[in-house]
ZAGU-294535 format. One line per field, with one value per residue (C-alpha): residue in three letters; x, y, z. Coordinates in steps of 0.05 Angstrom, whole numbers, m for minus. Layout:
! ZAGU-294535
aa	(Ala/...) .
xx	(X/...) .
yy	(Y/...) .
zz	(Z/...) .
! end
This chain:
! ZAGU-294535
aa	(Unk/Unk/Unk/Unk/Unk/Unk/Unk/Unk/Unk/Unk/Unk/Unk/Unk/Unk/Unk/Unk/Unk/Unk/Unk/Unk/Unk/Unk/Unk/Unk/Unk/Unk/Unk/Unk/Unk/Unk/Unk/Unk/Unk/Unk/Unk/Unk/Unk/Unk/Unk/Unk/Unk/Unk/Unk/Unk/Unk/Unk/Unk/Unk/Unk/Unk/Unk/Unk/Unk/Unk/Unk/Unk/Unk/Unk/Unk/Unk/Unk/Unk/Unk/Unk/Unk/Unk/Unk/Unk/Unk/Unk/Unk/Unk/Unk/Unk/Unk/Unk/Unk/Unk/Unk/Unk/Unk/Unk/Unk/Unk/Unk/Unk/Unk/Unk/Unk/Unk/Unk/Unk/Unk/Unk/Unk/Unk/Unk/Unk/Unk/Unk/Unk/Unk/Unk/Unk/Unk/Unk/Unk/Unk/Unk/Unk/Unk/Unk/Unk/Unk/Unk/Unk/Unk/Unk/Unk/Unk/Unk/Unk/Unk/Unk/Unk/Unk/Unk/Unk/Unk/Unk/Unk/Unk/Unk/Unk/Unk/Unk/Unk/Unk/Unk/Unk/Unk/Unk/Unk/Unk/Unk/Unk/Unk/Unk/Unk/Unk/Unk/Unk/Unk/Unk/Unk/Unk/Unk/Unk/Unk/Unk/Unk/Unk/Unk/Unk/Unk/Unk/Unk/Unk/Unk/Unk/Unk/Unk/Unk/Unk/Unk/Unk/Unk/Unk/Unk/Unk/Unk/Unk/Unk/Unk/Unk/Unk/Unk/Unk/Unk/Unk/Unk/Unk/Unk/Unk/Unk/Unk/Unk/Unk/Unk/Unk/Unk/Unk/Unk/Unk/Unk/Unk/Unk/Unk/Unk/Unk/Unk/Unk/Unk/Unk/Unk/Unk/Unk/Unk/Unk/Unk/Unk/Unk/Unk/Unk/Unk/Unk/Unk/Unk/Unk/Unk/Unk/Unk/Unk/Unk/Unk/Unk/Unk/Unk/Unk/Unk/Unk/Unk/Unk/Unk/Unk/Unk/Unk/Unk/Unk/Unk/Unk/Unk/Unk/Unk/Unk/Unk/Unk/Unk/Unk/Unk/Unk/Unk/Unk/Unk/Unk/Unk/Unk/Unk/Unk/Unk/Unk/Unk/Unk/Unk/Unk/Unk/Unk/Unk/Unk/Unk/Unk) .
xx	(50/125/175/201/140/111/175/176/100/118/175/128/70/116/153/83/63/120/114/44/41/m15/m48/m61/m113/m182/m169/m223/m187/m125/m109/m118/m59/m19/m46/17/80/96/159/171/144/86/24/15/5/m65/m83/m83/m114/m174/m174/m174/m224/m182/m162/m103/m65/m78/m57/15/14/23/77/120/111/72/1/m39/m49/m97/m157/m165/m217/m163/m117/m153/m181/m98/m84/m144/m115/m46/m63/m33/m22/m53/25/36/m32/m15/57/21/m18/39/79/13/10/m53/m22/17/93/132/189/242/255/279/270/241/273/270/207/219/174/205/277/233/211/281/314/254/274/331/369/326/375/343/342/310/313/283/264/333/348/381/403/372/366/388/394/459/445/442/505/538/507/524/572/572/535/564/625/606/608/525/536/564/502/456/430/445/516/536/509/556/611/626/588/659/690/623/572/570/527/530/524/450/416/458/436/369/365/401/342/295/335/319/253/251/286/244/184/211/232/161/139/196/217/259/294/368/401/350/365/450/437/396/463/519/478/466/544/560/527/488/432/417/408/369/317/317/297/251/198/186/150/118/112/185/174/223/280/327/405/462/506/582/605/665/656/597/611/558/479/416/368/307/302/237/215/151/126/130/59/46/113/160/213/215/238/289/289/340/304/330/275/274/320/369/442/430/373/421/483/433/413/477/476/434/482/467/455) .
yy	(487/502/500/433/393/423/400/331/324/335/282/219/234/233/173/138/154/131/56/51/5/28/m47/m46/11/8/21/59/112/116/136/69/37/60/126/156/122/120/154/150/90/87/126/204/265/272/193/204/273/239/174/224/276/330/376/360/430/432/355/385/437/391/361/417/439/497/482/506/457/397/380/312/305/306/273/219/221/218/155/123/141/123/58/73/37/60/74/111/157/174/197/227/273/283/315/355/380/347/322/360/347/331/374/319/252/251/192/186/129/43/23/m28/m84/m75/m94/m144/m173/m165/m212/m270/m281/m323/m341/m308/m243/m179/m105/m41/19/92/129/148/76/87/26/38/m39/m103/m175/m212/m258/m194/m172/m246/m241/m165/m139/m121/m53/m35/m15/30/104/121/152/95/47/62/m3/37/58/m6/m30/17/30/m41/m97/m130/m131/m154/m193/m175/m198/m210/m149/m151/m170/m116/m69/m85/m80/m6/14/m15/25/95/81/76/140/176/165/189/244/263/264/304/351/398/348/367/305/266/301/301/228/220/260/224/152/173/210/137/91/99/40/81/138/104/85/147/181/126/146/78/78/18/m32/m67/m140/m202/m198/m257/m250/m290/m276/m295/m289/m292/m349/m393/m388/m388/m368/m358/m313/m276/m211/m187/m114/m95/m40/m51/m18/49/68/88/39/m27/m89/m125/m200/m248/m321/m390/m443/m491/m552/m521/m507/m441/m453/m504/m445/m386/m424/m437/m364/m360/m365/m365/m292) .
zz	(86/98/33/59/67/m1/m42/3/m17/m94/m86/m46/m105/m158/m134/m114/m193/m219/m181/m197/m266/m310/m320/m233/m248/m287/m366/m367/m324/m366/m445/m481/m499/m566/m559/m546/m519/m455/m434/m362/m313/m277/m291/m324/m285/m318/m299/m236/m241/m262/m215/m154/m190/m180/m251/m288/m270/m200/m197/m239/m185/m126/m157/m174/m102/m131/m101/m41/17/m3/31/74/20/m31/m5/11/m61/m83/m34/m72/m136/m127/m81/m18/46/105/126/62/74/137/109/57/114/144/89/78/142/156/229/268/263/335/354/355/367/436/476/549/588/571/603/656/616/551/589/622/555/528/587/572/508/526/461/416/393/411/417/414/376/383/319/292/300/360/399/474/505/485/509/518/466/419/455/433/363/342/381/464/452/525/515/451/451/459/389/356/380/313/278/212/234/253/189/152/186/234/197/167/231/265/225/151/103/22/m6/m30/34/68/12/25/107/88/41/94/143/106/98/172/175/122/158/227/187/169/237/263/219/249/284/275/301/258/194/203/202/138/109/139/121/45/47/60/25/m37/m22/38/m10/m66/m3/22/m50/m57/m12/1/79/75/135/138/125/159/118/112/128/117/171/175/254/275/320/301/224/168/201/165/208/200/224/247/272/316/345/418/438/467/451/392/400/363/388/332/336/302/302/262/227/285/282/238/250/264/313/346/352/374/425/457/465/521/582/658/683) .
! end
């Protein structure tokens, strides 16, 4: 196990450990309470040591980046213990070197359905992004929405990058649900990360995103890789005013893009001014 995935292993348990309150796991598997105060969050090193079996000093070892290479034994032992996600374990075999890492994240070309599926969705905002959260397809409702991602430099169509560096003079949001979608963002982006980690374009991201913006760089440090849930904007456009939206993200299957969807609660005015976006083609 390289330097980089042993320190990035010590970081996601440690993190994971630290989020995990002690009252979600058995008391008989933890020091009662008022045996000794507790002085940082989340469970001890030696808690968790003994939910996953494993001894205390080997258990300190992983987390100061100091042990050898756990078993898928153990580390399914550890998810167990620290009540992972199936998203989280397989992050967790990743940074163990459990599965093979890719080379980089280089995309192969749009396939013709997933243009296909863009184009059918009529007013419903859309687009696609690659692992780096590069912006490869969109519909023209998206184009009416966000911006028209056409006449863009390539490099400048990033859903994080716009985020960061356009959303005033595009679509903004307050400043907590545009916090959030960044912290979402690096989650994305610390996952991809995991799978391609020697991907230089990739990592030179990651910097320039947490350079700029501190949310982005709390998520990042968070580990958090979770699934990303709908999150709920508040959109000021330029043109149509005040919209509340709900952003969704799938995986588009057999592929590593993700289809990005902006959709209204029917009947309401912003269901009534997205769909005056779609326009004859």
């Amino acid at each position: 196990m390289n330097g980089v995935s042993r320190s990035e292993l010590a970081d996601f348990l440690r993190r994971r450990r630290e989020a995990l309150p002690p009252d979600q796991v058995p008391a008989t598997a933890i020091h009662p309470p008022g045996r000794r105060a507790r002085r940082t969050p989340g469970l001890r090193r030696e808690e968790v040591a003994a939910l996953a079996g494993v001894s205390v000093n080997y258990y300190e070892r992983l987390e100061q980046a100091r042990a050898p290479r756990p078993s898928p034994q153990v580390l399914a032992a550890l998810g167990t213990a620290l009540r992972l996600t199936a998203t989280e374990r397989e992050h967790l075999a990743r940074l163990a070197g459990q599965i093979p890492p890719g080379t980089t994240a280089d995309r192969g070309p749009v396939p013709a359905d997933a243009r296909r599926l863009l184009d059918r969705l009529g007013p419903i905002p859309a687009y696609l992004v690659d692992e780096r959260q590069d912006i490869v397809a969109w519909n023209r409702a998206a184009a009416e929405l966000i911006t028209d991602f056409g006449l863009l430099p390539p490099e400048e169509r990033n859903a994080v990058r716009l985020s960061l560096r356009l959303g005033d003079s595009l679509c903004s949001a307050p400043a907590g649900a545009e916090g959030e979608f960044t912290r979402q963002s690096a989650a994305q982006l610390r996952a991809a990360s995991a799978r391609y980690p020697a991907d230089r374009v990739l990592g030179e991201l990651v910097n320039e995103f947490a350079a700029h913006s501190p949310d982005f760089a709390a998520g990042w440090r968070g580990h958090d890789v979770r699934p990303i849930p709908t999150l709920r904007k508040h959109l000021h456009h330029p043109k149509m005013g005040e919209l509340e939206v709900e952003r969704h993200t799938l995986l588009l299957p057999g592929t590593n893009l993700q289809l990005v969807m902006y959709t209204a609660e029917p009947g309401s005015p912003t269901a009534l001014a997205l769909a005056r976006l779609e326009t004859p083609q």
